[in-house]
C-alpha positions as CSV (number, residue, x, y, z in Angstrom):
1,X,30.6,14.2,-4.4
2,X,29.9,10.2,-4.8
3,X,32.4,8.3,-6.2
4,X,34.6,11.4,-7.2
5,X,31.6,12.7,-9.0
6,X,29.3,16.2,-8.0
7,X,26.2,15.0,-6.3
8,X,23.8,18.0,-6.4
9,X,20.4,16.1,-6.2
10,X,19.4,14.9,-3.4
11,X,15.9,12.8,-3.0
12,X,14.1,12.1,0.5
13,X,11.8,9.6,1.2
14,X,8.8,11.4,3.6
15,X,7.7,8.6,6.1
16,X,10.2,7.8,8.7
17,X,12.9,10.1,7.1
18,X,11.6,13.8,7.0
19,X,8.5,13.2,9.4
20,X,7.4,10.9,11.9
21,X,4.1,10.1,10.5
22,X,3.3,6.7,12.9
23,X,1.7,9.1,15.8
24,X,-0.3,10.8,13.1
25,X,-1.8,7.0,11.1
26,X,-2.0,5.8,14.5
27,X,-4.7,8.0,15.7
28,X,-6.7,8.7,12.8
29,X,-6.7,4.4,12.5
30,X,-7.8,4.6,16.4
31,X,-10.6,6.8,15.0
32,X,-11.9,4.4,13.0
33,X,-11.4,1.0,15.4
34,X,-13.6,3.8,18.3
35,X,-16.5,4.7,15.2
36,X,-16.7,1.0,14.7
37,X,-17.1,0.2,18.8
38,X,-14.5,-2.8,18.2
39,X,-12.1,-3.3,21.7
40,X,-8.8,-2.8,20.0
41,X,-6.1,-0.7,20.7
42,X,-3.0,-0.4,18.3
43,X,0.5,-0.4,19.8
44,X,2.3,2.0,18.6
45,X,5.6,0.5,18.9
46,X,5.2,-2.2,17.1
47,X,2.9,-0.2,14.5
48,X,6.3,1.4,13.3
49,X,7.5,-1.0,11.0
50,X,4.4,-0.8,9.0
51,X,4.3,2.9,8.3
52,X,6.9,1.9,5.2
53,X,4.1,-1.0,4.0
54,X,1.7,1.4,3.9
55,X,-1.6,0.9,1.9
56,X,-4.0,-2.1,2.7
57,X,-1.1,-4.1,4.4
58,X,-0.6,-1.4,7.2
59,X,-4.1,-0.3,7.4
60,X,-5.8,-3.8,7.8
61,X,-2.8,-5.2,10.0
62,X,-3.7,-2.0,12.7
63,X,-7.2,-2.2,12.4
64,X,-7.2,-5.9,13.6
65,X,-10.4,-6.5,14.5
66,X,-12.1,-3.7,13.3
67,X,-10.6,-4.0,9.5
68,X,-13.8,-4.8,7.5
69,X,-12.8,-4.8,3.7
70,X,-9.2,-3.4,3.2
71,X,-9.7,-1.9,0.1
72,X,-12.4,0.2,1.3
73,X,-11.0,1.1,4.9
74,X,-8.1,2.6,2.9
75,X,-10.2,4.9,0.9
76,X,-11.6,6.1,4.8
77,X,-8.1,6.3,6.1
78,X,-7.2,8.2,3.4
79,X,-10.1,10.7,3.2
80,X,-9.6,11.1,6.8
81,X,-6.0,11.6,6.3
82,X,-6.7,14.2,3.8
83,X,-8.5,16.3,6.7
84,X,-6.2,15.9,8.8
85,X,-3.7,18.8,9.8
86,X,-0.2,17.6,9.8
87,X,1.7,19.3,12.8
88,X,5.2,21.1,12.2
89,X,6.8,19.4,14.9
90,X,5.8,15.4,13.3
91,X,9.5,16.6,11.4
92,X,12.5,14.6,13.3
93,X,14.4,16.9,15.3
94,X,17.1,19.2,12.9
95,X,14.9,18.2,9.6
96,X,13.1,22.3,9.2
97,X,16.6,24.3,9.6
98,X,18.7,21.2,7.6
99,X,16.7,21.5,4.6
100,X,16.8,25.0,4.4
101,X,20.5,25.2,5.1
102,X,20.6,21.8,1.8
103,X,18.5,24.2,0.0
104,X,20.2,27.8,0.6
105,X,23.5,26.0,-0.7
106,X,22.1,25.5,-3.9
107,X,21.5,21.6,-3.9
108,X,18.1,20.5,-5.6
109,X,16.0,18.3,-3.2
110,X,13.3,16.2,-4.5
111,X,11.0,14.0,-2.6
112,X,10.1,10.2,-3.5
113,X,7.3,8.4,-1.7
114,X,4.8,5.6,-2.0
115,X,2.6,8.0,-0.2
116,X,-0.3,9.3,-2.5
117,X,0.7,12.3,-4.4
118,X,-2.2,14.4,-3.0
119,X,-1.1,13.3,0.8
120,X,2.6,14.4,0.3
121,X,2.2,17.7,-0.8
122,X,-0.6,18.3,2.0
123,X,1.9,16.9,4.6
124,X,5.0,19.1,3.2
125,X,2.8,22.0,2.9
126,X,1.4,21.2,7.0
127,X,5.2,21.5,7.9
128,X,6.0,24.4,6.0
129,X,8.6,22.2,4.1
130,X,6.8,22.3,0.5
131,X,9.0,25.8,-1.0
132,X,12.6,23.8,-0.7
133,X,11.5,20.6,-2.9
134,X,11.7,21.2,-6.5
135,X,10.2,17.9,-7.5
136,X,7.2,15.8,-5.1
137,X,6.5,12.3,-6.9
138,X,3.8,10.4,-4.7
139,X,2.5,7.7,-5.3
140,X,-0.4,7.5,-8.4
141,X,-1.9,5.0,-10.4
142,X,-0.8,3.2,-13.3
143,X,3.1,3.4,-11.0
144,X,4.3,0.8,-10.0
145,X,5.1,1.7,-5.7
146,X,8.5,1.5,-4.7
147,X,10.5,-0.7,-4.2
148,X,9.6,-0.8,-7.9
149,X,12.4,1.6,-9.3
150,X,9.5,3.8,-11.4
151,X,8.9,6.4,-8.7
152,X,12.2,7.4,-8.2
153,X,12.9,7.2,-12.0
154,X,10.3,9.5,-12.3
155,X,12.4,11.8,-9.9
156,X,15.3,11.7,-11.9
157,X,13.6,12.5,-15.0
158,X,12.0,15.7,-13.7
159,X,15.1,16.9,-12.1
160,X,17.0,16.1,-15.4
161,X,19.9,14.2,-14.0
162,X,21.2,10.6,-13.6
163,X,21.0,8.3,-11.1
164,X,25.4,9.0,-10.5
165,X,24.3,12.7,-9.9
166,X,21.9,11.8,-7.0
167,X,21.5,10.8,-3.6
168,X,18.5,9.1,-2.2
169,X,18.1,9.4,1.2
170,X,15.4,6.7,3.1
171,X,15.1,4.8,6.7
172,X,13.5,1.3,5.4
173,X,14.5,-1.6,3.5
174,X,12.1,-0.8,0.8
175,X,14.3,3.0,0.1
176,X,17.6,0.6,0.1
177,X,15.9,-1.5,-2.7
178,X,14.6,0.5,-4.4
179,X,17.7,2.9,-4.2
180,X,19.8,-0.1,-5.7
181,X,17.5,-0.9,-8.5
182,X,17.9,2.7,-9.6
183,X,21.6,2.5,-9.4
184,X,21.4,5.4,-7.0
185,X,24.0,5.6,-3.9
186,X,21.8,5.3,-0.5
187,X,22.3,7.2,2.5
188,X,19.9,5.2,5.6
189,X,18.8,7.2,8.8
190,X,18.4,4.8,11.7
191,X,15.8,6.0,13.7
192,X,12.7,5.2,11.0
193,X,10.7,2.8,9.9
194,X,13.0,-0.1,9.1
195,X,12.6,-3.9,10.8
196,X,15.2,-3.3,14.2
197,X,18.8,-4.0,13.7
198,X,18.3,-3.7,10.0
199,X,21.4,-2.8,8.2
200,X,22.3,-1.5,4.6
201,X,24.2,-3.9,2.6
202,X,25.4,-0.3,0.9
203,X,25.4,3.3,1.5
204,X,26.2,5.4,4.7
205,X,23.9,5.5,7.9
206,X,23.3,8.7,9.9
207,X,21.3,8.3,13.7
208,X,20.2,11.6,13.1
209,X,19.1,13.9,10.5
210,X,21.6,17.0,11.2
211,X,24.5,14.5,11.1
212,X,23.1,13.2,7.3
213,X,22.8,17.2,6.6
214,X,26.8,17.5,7.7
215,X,28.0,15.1,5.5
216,X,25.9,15.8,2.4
217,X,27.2,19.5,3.1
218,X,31.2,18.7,3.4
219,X,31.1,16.9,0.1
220,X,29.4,20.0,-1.5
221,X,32.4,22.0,-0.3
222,X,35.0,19.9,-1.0
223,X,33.4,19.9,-4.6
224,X,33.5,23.6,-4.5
225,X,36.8,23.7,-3.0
């Protein structure tokens, strides 16, 4: 429960919550810096913090040199992306047998992502985490991306609750936004895509994702209890 009420929704952000995506951006961009013979190499490092920009900012800032027009080298980072096999083990250590555990004990999960909504269902389906997510919103147009609160509005509209009856769960600044403009109580894990030394003003932080998975499954039994 959250605030003496029964949480059993709970939404994840995909990026730098569920799986580690930087290793996977990172080499498909170095693809395209190598088929464009620029002398660039991204850092992948510092190339975290711009996994949860996404879009033309993260795409033209790790390009560098070899970033020609950044509307257009997002369409090719996309298409490539789109080919690209996501592997099982880009999910953060404890995220497979959590979710299935979250899921077996009858709690709804949703994802909510600025990611394209084609992209997050190919990456969920890669890692063999698609069956335990009743509801994928992605990004699309015409929706305003997070921190916007329309994505995740869309969430709680398709899972048929409010936002007192869910938790969203995120590693960035942009899911603490965008979790407070919803009215939705936050829970941060540390070891994403947020600036370092970033805090929540609000909300609970977990350093790893079985720890997260403990606590959301205590207050489910003491709701049962």
């Amino acid at each position: 429960m959250h605030g003496g009420r029964l949480i059993r929704h709970v939404i994840f952000d995909l990026d730098g919550t569920l799986v580690d995506s930087c290793g996977v951006c990172v080499s498909i961009l170095s693809d395209m810096i190598a088929d464009r013979g620029i002398d660039h190499a991204i850092d992948p490092v510092s190339a975290r913090p711009y996994m949860s920009r996404g879009g033309q900012d993260m795409v033209s800032a790790l390009l560098g040199p070899a970033c020609a027009d950044p509307a257009t080298d997002l369409i090719d980072f996309r298409a490539r992306y789109a080919a690209y096999v996501t592997p099982a083990d880009s999910l953060y250590p404890g995220v497979a047998e959590a979710i299935s555990q979250l899921h077996a004990m009858g709690l709804e999960l949703a994802i909510c992502s600025n990611k394209p909504q084609p992209l997050c269902e190919k990456v969920l389906a890669d890692t063999g985490m698609a069956p335990y997510f009743r509801v994928v919103v992605g990004g699309r147009p015409g929706v305003a991306p997070k921190p916007a609160p329309d994505l995740l509005d869309q969430v709680a509209q398709q899972l048929g609750c409010a936002s007192h009856e869910a938790i969203f769960v995120g590693d960035s600044e942009l899911d603490h936004d965008v979790a407070q403009a919803a009215g939705m109580a936050f829970f941060f894990l540390t070891y994403g895509y947020a600036q370092p030394n970033w805090t929540p003003r609000a909300g609970e932080s977990f350093d790893c994702f079985p720890s997260l998975a403990t606590a959301l499954a205590a207050r489910v039994a003491r709701a049962h209890a």
